[in-house]
C-alpha positions in Angstrom: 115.4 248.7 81.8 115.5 245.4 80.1 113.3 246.4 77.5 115.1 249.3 76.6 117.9 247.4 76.3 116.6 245.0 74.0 115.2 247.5 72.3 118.4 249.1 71.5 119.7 246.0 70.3 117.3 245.5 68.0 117.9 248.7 66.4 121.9 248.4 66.1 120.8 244.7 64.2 118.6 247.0 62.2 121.3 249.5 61.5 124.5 247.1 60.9 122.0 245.1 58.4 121.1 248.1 56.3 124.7 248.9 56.2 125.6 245.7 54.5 122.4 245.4 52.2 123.6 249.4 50.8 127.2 247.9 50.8 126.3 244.8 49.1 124.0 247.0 46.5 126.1 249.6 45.9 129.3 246.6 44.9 126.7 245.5 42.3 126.4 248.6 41.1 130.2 249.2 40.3 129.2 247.6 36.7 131.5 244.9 35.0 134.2 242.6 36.1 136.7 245.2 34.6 135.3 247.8 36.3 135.1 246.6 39.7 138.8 245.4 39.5 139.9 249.0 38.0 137.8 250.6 41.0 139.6 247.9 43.7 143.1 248.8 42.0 142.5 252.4 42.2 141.1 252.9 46.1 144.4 250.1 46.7 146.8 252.5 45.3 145.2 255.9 46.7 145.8 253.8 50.3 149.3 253.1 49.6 149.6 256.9 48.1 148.5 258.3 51.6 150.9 256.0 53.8 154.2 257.2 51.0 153.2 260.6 51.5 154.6 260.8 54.8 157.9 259.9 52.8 160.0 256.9 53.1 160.3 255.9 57.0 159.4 252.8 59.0 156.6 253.4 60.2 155.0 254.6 56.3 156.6 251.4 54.6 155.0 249.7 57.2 151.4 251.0 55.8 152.3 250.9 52.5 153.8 247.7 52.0 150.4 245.3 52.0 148.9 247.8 49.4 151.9 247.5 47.2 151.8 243.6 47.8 148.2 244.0 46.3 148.8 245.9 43.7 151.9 243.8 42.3 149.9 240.4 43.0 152.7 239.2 44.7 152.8 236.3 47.2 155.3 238.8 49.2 156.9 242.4 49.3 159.0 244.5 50.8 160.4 248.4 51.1 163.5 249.3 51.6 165.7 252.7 51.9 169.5 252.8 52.0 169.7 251.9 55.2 168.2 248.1 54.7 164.5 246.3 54.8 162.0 248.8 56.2 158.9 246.6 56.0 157.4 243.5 54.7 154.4 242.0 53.6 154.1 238.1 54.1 157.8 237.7 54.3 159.3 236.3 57.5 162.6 237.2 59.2 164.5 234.4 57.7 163.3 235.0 53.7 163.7 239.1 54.7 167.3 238.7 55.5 167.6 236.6 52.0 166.8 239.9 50.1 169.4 241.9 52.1 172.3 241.1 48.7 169.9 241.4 46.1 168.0 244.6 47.5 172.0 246.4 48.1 172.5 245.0 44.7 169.6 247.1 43.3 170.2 250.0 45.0 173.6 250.2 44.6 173.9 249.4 40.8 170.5 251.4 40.2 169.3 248.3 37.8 166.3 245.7 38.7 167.6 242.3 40.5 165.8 238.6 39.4 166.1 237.0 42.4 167.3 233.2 41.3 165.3 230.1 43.2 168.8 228.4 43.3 170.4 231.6 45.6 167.7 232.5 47.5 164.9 229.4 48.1 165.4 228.3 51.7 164.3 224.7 50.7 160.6 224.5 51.3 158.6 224.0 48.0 156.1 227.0 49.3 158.9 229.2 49.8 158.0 232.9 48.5 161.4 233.3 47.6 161.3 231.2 44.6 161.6 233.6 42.5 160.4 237.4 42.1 162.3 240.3 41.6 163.8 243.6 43.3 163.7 247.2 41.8 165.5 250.4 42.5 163.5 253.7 43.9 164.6 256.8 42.3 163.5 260.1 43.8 165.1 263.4 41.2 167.1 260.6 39.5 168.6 259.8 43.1 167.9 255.9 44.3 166.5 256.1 47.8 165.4 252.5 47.9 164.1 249.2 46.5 160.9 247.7 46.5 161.1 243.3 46.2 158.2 241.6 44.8 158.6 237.5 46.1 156.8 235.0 44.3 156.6 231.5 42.6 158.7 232.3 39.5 160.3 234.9 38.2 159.0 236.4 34.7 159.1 239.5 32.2 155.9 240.0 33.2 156.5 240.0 37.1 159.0 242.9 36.3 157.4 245.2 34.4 154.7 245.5 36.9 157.0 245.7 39.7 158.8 248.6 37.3 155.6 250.4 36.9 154.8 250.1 41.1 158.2 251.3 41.6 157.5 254.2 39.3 154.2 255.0 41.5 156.3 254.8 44.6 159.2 257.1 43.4 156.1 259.8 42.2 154.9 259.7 46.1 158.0 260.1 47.7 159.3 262.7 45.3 155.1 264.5 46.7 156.7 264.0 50.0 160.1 265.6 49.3 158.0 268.4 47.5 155.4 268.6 50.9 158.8 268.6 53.1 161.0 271.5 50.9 157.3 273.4 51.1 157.2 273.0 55.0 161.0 274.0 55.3 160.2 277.4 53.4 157.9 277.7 55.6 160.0 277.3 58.8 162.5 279.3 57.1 160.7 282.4 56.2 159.1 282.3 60.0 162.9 282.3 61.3 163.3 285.4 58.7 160.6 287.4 60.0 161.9 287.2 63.5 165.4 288.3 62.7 164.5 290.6 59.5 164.7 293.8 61.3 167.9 294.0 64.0 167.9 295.6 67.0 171.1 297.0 66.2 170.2 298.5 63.2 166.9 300.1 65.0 169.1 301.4 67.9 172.2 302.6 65.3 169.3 304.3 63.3 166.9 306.2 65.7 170.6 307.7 67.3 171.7 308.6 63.4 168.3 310.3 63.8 168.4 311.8 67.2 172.1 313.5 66.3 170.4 315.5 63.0 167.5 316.6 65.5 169.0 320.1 66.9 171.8 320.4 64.1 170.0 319.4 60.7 165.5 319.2 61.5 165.1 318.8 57.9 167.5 316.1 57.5 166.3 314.2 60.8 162.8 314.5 59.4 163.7 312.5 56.0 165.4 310.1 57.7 162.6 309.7 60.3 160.4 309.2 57.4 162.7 306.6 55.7 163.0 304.6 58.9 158.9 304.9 58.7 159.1 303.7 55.3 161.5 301.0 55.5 160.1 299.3 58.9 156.4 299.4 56.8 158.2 297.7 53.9 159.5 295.2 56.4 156.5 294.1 58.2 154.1 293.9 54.8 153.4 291.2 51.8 155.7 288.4 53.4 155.8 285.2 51.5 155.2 287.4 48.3 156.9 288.5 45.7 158.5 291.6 44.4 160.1 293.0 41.5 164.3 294.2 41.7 163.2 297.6 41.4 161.1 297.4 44.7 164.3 295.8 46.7 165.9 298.3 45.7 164.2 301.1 46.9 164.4 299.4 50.4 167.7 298.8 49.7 168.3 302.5 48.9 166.5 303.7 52.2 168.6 301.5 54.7 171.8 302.5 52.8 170.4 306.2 53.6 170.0 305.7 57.3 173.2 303.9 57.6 175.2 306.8 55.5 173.5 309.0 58.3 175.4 307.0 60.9 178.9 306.7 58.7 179.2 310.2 57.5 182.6 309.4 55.2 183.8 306.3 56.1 181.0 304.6 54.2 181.4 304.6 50.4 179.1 302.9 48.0 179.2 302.3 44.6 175.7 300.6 42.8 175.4 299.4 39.8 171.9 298.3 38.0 171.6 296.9 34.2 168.0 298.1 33.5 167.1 295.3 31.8 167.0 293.3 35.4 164.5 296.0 37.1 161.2 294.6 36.7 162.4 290.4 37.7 161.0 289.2 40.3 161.8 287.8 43.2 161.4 286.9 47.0 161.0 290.2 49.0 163.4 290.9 51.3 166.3 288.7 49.9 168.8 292.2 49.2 168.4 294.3 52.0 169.8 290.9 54.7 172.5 290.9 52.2 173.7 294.6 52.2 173.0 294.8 55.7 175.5 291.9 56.6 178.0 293.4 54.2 178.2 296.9 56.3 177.3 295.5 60.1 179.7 292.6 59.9 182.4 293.9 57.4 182.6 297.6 57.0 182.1 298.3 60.8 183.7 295.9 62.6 186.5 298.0 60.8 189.0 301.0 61.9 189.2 302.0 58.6 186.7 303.8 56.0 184.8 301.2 54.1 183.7 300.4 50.5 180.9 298.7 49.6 179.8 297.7 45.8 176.0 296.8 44.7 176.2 295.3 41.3 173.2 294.0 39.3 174.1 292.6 36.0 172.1 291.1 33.0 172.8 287.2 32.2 170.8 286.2 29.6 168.1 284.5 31.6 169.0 285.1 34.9 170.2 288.6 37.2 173.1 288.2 38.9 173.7 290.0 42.4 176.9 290.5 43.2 177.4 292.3 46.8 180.7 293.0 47.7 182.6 294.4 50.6 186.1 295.5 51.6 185.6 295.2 55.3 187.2 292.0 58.1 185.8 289.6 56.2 185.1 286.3 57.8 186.5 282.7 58.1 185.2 280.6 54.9 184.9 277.1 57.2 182.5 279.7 60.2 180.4 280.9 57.0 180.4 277.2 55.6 178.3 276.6 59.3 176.0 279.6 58.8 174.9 278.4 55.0 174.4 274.9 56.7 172.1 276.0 59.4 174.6 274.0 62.1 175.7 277.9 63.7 173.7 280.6 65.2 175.9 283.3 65.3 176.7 286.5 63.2 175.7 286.2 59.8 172.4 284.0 60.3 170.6 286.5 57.7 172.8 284.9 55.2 171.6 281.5 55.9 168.3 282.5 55.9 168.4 284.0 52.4 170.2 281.5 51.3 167.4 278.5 52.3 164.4 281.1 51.2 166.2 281.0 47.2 166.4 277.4 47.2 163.1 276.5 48.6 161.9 279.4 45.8 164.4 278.8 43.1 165.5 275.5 43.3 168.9 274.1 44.9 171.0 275.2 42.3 170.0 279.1 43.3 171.8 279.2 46.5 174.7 281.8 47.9 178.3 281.9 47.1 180.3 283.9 49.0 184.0 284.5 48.7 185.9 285.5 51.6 188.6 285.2 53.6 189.8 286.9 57.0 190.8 290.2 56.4 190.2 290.7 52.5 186.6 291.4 53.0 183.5 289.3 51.3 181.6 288.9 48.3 178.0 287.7 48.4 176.3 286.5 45.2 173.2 284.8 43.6 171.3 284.3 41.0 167.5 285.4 39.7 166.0 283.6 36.8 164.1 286.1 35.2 161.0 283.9 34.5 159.9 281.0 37.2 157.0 279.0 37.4 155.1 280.3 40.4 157.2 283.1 41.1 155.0 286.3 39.5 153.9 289.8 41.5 
């Protein structure tokens, strides 16, 4: 038993020293001076990458802070979001709470801070506070934070390097933000495919169906076959794209079933420019629209309803205008529904809404006009040509 035990030992000696002869062989082999520090301040910064994209939190400042320190050569450093400090490198409690004016001072005037030796040295000769500077963190032009570098003296020098290690942090967060819209598409079109299809509408369609069966067979049979085609529509490509002429034909068939179920009291007016037919676009992003428009407007209604399609050419974009004359809807309810913050009727909108900004961008949102009683009007806009976005 002994022996095998010293024989094990001996071989995890054996293994740990051929480990450190390939280590110390291979760093010999990473060529010059120059080249060694180049691959030290690469695998530094790929380390501090990973921690920022996580985004900008405790616990990643925490991670990336020492790596940062590294790369600006600084005696001390420290992250910081709107909220205050979020970490620190070799910087105390006492010297952190010194860079709480200076670090609101960056952030808030969006312009780097040379932290004086006069304000801010707490009196010792080592103190890391003796001079160094502080730079905002833009993310999309926005400042998020500040990143301080602490040393000896402040120079010229000191703050173009903290500039360009500010620059490198902002490019990681704005990864993270990109990783984070990317995951709430995600989350978004999941909520969509659970609430694309109503059981209201499926009820309200097979009995539009059932009533043509004895009195109309050949009308019960196209809209049977409709209902076919639009539930197969529903449940295929999601997450892809489609051209406006597509949308509409879904459009078309769900207007069909639901003119079934109306008879008169459903009146529709639709109006295409031609040149918008082949942009493309999420799929499924009209039919929540229209169908909103007639279960929430026209029929909650004791009067007939109208209801207006209109797809016009702007230059580079197609706008979508989707209008009803129906209850309407109170503006501060819908303002909830865009927002995410209610569940209620309406959440299609919301969910169309989030799906063309994660797509688009944020500027490509809703707007709705409405007001109780004087009905609603939905619209949005399509750029004709995004990158990304293609059939």
């Amino acid at each position: 038993m002994r022996e095998a035990l010293w024989l094990s030992l001996i071989v995890a000696v054996l293994v740990i020293g051929s480990v450190a002869w390939f280590a110390l062989r291979g760093g010999r082999h990473l060529g010059t001076p120059t080249q060694r520090a180049t691959y030290e301040a690469l695998h530094t910064a790929s380390l501090a990458a990973l921690a920022l994209r996580a985004g900008l939190s405790h616990d990643s400042a925490a991670r990336a802070v020492p790596h940062l320190r590294t790369l600006l050569g600084a005696r001390g450093a420290a992250l910081a979001d709107l909220g205050g400090t979020l970490a620190s490198d070799n910087v105390d409690e006492g010297h952190a709470a010194l860079l709480d004016a200076p670090v609101h001072a960056a952030m808030s005037s969006g312009r780097p801070q040379t932290l004086a030796p006069e304000e801010h040295a707490c009196g010792d000769s080592g103190c890391p506070l003796e001079g160094g500077v502080v730079v905002p963190i833009q993310v999309d032009g926005v400042v998020v934070g500040a990143l301080a570098s602490t040393g000896p003296a402040s120079s010229a020098g000191q703050l173009r390097l903290a500039g360009e290690v500010a620059q490198f942090v902002s490019r990681h967060l704005e990864l993270a933000e990109l990783d984070r819209s990317r995951r709430r598409a995600d989350q978004a079109e999941l909520r969509f495919l659970r609430a694309q299809i109503s059981p209201h509408f499926i009820y309200n369609a097979l009995s539009a169906i059932e009533s043509f069966v004895r009195t109309d067979p050949e009308r019960a049979r196209e809209l049977l076959i409709g209902f076919a085609d639009f539930t197969r529509y529903s449940f295929r490509s999601h997450g892809q794209f489609v051209t406006m002429a597509e949308e509409l034909r879904l459009v078309d068939t769900y207007l069909d079933l639901e003119r079934a179920r109306f008879s008169d009291r459903l009146s529709i007016t639709l109006r295409v420019a031609p040149e918008v037919l082949s942009v493309v676009l999420p799929s499924l992003v009209l039919q929540p629209l229209v169908e909103n428009a007639v279960r929430h407007g026209i029929e909650p209604s004791e009067r007939s309803g109208k209801l207006s399609i209109v797809i016009a050419d702007a230059d580079s974009e197609a706008v979508v205008s989707i209008e009803d004359d129906g209850v309407g809807a109170d503006p501060t309810y819908l303002g909830r529904v865009l927002s995410g913050t209610s569940q209620g009727p309406g959440i299609g909108l919301h969910n169309v809404d989030e799906r063309l900004r994660a797509v688009f961008g944020e500027d490509y949102g809703l707007t709705i006009e409405t007001a109780v009683g004087a009905g609603t009007k939905v619209q949005m806009r399509i750029p004709k040509f995004h990158a990304g976005v293609h059939v």
